[in-house]
Residue frames relative to the residue before (quaternion, step in Angstrom):
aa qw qx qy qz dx dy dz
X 1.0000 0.0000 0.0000 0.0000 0.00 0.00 0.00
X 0.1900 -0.7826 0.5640 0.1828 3.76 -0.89 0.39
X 0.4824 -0.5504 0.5107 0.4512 3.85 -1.10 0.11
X 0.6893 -0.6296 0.2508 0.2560 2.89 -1.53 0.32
X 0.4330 0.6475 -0.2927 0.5545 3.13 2.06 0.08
X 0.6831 0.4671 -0.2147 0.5188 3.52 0.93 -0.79
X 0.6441 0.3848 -0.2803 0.5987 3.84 1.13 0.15
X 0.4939 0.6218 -0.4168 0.4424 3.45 1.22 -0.24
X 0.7710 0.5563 0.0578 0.3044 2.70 0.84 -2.00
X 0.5385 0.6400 -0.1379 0.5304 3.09 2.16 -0.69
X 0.7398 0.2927 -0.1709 0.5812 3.26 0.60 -1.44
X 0.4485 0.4420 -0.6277 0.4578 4.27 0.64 -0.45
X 0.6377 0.5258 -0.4762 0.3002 3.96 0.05 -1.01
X 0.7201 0.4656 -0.2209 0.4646 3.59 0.62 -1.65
X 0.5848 0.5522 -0.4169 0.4235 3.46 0.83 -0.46
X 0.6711 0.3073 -0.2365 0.6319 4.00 0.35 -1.27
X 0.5180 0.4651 -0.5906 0.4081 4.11 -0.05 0.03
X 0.6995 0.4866 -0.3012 0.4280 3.23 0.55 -1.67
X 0.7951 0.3978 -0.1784 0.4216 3.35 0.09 -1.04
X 0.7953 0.1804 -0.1343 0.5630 4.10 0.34 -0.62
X 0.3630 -0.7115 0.5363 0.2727 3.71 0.81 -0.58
X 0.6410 0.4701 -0.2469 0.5542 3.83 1.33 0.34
X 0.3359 -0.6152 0.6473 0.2996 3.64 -0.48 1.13
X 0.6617 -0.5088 0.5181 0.1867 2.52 -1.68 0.86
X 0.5209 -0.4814 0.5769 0.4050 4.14 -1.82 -0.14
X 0.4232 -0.6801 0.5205 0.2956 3.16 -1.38 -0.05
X 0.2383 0.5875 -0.5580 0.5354 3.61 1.19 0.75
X 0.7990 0.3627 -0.2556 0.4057 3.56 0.03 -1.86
X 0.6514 0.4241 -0.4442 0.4455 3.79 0.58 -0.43
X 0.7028 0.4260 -0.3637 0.4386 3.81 0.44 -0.86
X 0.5618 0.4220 -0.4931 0.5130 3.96 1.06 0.04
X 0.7527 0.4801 -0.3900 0.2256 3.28 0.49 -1.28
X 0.4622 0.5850 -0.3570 0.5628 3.74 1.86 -0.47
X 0.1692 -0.7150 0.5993 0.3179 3.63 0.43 -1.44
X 0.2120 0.5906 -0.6607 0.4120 3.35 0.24 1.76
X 0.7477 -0.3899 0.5213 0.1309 2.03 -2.26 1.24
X 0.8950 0.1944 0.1693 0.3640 3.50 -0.38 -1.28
X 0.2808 -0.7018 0.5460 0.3614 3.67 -0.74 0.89
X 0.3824 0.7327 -0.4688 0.3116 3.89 0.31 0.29
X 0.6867 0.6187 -0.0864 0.3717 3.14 1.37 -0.93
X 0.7319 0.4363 -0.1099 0.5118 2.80 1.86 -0.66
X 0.6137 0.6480 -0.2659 0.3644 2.59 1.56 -0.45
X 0.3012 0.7890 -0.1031 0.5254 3.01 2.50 -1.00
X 0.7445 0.2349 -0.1851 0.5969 3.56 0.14 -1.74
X 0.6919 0.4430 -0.4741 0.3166 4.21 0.22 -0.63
X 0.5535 0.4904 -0.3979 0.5430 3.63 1.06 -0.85
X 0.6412 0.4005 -0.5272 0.3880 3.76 0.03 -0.60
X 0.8994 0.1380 -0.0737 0.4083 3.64 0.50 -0.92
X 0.4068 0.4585 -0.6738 0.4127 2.44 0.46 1.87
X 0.7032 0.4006 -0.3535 0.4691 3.69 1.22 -0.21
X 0.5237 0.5729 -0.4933 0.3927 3.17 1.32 0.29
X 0.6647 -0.4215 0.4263 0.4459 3.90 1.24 -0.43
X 0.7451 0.5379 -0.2798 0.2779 3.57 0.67 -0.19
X 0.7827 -0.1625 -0.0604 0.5977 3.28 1.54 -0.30
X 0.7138 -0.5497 0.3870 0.1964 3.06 -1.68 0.69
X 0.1246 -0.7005 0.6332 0.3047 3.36 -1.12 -0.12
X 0.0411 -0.7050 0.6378 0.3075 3.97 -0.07 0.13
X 0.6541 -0.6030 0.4520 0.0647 3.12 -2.03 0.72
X 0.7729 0.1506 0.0179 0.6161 3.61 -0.52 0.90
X 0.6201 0.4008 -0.4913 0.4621 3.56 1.02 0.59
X 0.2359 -0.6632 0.5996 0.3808 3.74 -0.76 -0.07
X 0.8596 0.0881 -0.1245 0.4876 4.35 -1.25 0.85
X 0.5389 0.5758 -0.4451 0.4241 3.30 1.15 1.23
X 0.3428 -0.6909 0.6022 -0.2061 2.97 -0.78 2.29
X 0.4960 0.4852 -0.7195 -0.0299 3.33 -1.23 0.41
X 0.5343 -0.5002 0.6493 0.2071 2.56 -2.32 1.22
X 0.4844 -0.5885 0.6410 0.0903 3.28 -1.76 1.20
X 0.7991 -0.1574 0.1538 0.5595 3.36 0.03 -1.23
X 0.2199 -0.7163 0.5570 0.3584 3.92 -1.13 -0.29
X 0.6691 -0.3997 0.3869 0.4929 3.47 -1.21 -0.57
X 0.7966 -0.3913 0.3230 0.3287 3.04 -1.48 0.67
X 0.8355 -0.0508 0.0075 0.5470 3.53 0.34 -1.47
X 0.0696 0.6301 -0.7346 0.2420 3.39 0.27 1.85
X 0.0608 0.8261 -0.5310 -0.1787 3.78 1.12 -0.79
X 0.2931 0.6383 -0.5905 0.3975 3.50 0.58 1.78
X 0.6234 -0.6362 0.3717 0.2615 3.51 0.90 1.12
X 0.7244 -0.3521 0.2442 0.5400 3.79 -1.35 -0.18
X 0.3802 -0.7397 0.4723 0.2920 3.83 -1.21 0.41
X 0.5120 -0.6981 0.4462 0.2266 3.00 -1.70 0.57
X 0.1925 -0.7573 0.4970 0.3775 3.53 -0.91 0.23
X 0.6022 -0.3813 0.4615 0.5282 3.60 -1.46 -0.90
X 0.8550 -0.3688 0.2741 0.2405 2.81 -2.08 0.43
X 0.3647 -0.6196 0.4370 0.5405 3.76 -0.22 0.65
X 0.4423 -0.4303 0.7087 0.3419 3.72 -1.51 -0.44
X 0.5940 -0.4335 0.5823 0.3467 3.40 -1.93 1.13
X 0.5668 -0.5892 0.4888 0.3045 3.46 -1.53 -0.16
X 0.2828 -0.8485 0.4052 0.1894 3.23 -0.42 1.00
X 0.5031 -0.7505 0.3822 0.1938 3.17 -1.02 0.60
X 0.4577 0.7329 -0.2129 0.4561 3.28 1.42 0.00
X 0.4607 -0.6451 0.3971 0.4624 3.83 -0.73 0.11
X 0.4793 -0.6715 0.3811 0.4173 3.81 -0.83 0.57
X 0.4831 -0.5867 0.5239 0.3846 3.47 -1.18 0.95
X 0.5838 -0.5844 0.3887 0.4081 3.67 -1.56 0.57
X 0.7674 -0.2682 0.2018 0.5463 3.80 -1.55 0.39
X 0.8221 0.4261 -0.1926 0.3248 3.70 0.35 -1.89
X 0.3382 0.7606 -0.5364 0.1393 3.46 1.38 -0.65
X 0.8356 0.3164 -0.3100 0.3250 3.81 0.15 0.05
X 0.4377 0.7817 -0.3164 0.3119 3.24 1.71 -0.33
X 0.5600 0.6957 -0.3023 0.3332 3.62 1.30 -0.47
X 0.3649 0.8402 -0.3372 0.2171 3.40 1.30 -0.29
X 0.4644 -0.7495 0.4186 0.2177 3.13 -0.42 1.15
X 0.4486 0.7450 -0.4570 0.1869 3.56 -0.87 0.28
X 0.4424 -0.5707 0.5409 0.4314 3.62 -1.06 0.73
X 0.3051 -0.7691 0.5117 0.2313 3.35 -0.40 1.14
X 0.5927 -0.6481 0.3785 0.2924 4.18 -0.96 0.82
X 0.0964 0.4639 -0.8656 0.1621 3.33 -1.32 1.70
X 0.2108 0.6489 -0.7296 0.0466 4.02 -0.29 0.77
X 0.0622 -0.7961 0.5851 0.1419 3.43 -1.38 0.36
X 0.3955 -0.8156 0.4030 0.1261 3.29 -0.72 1.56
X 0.4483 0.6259 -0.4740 0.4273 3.72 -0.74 0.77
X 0.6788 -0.5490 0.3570 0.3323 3.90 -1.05 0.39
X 0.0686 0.8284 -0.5527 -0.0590 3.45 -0.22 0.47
X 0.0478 -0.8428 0.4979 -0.1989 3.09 0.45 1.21
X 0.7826 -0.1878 -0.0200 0.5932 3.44 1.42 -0.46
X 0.7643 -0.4115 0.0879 0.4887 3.68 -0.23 0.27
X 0.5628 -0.5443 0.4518 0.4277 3.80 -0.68 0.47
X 0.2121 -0.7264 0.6173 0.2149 3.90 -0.70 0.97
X 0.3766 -0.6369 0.6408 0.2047 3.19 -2.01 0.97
X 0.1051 -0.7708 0.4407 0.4478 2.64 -1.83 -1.39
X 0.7638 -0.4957 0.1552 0.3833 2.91 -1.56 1.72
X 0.0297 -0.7255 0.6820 -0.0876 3.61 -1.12 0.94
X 0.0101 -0.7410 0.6577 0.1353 3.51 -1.39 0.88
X 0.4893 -0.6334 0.3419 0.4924 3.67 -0.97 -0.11
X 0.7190 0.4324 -0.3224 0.4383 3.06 -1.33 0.55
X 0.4889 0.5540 -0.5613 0.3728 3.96 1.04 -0.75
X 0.8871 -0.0317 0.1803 0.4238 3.88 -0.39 -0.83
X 0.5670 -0.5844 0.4958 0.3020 3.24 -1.46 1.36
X 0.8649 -0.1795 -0.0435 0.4667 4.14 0.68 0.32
X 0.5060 -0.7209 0.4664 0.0817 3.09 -1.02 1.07
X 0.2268 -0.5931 0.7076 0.3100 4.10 -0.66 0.64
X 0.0460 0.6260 -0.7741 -0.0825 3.56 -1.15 0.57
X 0.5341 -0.5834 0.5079 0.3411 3.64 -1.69 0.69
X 0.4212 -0.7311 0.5246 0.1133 3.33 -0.88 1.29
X 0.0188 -0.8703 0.4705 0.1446 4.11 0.82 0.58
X 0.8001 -0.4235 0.2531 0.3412 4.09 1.02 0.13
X 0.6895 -0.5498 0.1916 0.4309 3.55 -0.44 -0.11
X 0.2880 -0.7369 0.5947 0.1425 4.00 -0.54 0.39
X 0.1896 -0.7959 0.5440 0.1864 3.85 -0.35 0.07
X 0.2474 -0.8031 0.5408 0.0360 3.26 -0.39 0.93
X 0.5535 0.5235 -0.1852 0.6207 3.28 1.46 1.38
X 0.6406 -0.4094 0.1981 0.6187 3.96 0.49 -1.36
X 0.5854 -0.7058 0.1623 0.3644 2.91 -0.81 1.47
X 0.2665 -0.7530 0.5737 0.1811 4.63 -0.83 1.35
X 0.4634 -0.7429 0.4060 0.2617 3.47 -1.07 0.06
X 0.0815 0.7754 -0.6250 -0.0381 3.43 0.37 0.56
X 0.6192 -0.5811 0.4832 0.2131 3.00 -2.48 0.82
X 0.5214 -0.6339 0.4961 0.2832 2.84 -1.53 0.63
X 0.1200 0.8892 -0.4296 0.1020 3.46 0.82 0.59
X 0.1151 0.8191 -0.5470 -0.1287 4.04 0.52 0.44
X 0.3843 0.6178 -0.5922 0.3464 3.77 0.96 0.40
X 0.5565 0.5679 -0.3051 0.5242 3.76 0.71 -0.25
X 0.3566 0.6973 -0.6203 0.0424 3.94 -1.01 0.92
X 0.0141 -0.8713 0.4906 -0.0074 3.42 -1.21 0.31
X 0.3669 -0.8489 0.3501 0.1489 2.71 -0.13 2.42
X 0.3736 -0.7615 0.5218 -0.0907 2.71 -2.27 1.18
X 0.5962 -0.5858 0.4698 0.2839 3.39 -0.10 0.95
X 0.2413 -0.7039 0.6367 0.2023 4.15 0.06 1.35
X 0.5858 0.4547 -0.5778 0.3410 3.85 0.18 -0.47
X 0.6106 0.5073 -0.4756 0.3789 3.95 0.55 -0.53
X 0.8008 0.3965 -0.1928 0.4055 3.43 0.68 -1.02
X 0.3527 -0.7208 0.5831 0.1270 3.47 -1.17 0.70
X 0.6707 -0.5181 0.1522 0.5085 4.10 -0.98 -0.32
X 0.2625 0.7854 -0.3986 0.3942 3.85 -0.24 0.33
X 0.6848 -0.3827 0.5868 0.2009 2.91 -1.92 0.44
X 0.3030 0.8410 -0.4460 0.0442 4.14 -0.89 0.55
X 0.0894 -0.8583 0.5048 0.0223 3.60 -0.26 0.95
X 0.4643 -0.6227 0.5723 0.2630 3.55 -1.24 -0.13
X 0.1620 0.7106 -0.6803 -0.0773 3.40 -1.69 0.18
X 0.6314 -0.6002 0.4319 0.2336 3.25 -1.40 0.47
X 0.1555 -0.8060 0.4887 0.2955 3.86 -0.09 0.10
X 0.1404 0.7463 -0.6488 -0.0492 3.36 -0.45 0.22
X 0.7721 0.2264 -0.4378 0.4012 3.64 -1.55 1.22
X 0.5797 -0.6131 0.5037 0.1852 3.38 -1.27 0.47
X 0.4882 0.7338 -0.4339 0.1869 3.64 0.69 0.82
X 0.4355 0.6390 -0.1814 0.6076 3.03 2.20 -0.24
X 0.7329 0.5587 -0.3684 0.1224 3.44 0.67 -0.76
X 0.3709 0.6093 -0.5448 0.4408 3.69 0.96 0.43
X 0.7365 0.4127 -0.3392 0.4150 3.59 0.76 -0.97
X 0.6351 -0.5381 0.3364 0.4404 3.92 1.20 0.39
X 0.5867 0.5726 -0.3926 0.4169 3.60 1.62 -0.13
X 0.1768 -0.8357 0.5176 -0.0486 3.58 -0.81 0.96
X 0.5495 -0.5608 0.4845 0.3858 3.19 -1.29 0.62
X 0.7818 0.1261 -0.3562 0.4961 3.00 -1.63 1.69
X 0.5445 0.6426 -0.4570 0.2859 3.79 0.42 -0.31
X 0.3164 -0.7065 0.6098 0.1702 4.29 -0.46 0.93
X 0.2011 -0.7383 0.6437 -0.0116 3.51 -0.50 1.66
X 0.3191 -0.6110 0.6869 0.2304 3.70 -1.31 0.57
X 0.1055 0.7311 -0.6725 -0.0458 3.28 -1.30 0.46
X 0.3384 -0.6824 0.6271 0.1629 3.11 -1.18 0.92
X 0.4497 -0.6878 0.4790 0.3086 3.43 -1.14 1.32
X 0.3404 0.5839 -0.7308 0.0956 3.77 -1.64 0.11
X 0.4384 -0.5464 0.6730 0.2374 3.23 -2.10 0.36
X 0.8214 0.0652 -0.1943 0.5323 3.90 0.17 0.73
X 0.2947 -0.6893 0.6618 -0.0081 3.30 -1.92 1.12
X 0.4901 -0.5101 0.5562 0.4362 2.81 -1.40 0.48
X 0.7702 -0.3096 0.4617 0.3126 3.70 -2.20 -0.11
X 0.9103 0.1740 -0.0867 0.3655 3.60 -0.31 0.96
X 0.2423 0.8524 -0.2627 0.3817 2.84 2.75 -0.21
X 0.1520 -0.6689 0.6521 0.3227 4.00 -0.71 0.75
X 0.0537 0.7994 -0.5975 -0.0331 3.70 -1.03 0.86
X 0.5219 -0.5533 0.5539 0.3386 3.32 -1.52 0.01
X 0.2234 0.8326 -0.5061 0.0264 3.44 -0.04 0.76
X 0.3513 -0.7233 0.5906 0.0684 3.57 -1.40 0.68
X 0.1403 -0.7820 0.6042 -0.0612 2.62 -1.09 2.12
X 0.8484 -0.1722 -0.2620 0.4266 3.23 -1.12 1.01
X 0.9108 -0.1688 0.2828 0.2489 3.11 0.31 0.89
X 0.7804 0.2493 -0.0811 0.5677 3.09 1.50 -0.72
X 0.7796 0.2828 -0.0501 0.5565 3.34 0.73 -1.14
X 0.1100 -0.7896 0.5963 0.0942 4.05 -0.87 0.99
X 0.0776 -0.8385 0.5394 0.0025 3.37 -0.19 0.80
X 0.3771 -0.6562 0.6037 0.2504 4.30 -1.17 0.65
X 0.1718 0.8082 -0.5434 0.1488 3.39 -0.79 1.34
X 0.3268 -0.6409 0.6032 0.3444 3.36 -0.84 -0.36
X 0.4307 -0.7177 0.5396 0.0908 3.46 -0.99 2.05
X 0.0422 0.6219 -0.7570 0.1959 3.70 -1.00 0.59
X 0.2205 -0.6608 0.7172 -0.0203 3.19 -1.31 1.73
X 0.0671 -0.7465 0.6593 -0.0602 3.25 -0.89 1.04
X 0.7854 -0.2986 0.0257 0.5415 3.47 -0.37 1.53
X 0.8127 -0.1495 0.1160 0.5511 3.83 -0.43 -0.97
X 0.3660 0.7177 -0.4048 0.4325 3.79 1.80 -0.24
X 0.1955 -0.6631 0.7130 0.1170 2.92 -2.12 -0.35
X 0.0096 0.9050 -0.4199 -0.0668 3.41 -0.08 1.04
X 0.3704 -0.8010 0.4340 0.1811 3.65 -0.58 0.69
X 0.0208 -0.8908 0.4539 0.0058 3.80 0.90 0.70
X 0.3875 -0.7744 0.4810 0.1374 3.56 -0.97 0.97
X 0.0589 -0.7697 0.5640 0.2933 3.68 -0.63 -0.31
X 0.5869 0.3297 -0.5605 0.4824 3.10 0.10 1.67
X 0.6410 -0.5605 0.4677 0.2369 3.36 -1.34 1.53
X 0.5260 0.6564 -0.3697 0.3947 3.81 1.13 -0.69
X 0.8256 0.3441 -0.0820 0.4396 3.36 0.62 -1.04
X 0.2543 -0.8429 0.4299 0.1999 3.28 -0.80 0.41
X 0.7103 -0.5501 0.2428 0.3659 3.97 -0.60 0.69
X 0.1102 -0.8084 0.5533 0.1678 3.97 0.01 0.64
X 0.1867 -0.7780 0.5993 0.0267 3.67 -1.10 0.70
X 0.1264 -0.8403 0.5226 -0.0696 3.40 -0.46 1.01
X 0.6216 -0.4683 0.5265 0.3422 3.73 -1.57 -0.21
X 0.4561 -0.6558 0.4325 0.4180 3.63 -0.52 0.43
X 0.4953 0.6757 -0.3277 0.4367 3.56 1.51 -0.84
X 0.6187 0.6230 -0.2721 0.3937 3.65 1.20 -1.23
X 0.8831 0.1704 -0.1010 0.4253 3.27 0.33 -1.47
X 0.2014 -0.8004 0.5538 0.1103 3.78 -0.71 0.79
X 0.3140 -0.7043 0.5523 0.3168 4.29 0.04 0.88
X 0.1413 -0.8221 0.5491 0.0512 3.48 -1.32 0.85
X 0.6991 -0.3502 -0.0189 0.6230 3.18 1.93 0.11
X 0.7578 -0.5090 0.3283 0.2427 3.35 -1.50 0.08
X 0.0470 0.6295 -0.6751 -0.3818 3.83 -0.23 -0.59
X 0.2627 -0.6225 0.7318 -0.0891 2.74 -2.17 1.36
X 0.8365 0.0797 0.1009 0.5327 3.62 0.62 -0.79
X 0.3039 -0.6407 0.6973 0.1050 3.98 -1.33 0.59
X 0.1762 0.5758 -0.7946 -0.0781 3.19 -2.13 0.29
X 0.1642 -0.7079 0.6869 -0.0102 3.08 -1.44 1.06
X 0.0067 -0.7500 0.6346 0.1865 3.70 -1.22 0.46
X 0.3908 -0.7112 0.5686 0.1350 3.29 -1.63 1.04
């Protein structure tokens, strides 16, 4: 799923592809959104590009291509930009753009007015637990997932300790040094603080909840990937609010 800025921001692309064959500037996208700041966009393009939707090509300057769109953009197959002359240079390798910094997406969509509720769990109460399953988390830039407690999926009580505990879905590959993979259902035990180095679910302005590894950095907060791909985000303490712990993995094979 994308925010609603990130689908803006999508289809303004497909729109000028379709029509001029030339991504657009980032001036014209941050008016065409109405932001404040080119910073913002840069934000919504990293989100979607690790979400799968578009490319950066390498060594061009306002080259965009869009991979795939959303289901009901119903704007048919996408377009890309203009090829580039042929360069004369050796070719950069397959990944040459893949480095892109960014808090790579675990956003989760729904009100977060106050922490995601679990449910209470002691050890030993039962050989597994329905926990509310609340949607996907990006291990990458932060994705929205629903708040959807009609969804649960039971959990082995040996993972879980006394507390409050929900699920999420991982989806992207920024986690994956820490053994967390795309598609893997993380347990997380609710609280509003971690210990130093804690992988948490944490929520940045407010809007977006992303799976990271916390790292205090003087009065900062630092959001630390485990994948070389990405690069460490640093925030205001005001920015980032903890929404729970991981405590526990599931993986099917």
């Amino acid at each position: 799923m994308l925010t609603k800025k990130q689908y803006e921001l999508l289809m303004f692309i497909e729109k000028r592809l379709r029509s001029t064959g030339i991504s657009p500037s980032f001036d014209e996208m941050k008016d065409a959104l109405d932001l404040k700041s080119k910073s913002g966009i840069h934000r919504l393009i990293t989100g979607l590009e690790e979400r799968g939707f578009i490319r950066r090509l390498p060594h061009r300057a306002r080259a965009l291509e869009i991979l795939r769109l959303p289901e009901n953009s119903g704007m048919g197959e996408p377009v890309q930009a203009a090829a580039p002359a042929p360069a004369t240079a050796s070719a950069a390798p397959p990944n040459a753009g893949a480095d892109r910094a960014g808090l790579r997406p675990n956003v989760i969509r729904g009100q977060f007015s106050g922490a995601l509720p679990g449910v209470p769990t002691a050890r030993g109460a039962a050989e597994a637990v329905d926990l509310p399953l609340y949607g996907k988390i990006a291990a990458g830039t932060p994705i929205e997932a629903l708040r959807d407690s009609s969804t649960t999926v039971p959990v082995p009580s040996t993972l879980l300790g006394t507390g409050d505990h929900y699920a999420l879905t991982v989806e992207g590959d920024s986690m994956i040094d820490a053994g967390i993979l795309d598609g893997d259902t993380v347990v997380i035990r609710r609280c509003e603080t971690a210990d130093n180095g804690s992988i948490v679910v944490a929520l940045v302005d407010a809007q977006e909840a992303t799976l990271k590894r916390l790292r205090r950095k003087g009065t900062s907060i630092a959001l630390e990937p485990a994948n070389a791909k990405y690069e460490t985000k640093v925030f205001g303490p005001d920015r980032v609010t903890i929404q729970g712990r991981l405590v526990g993995l599931l993986r099917e094979y």
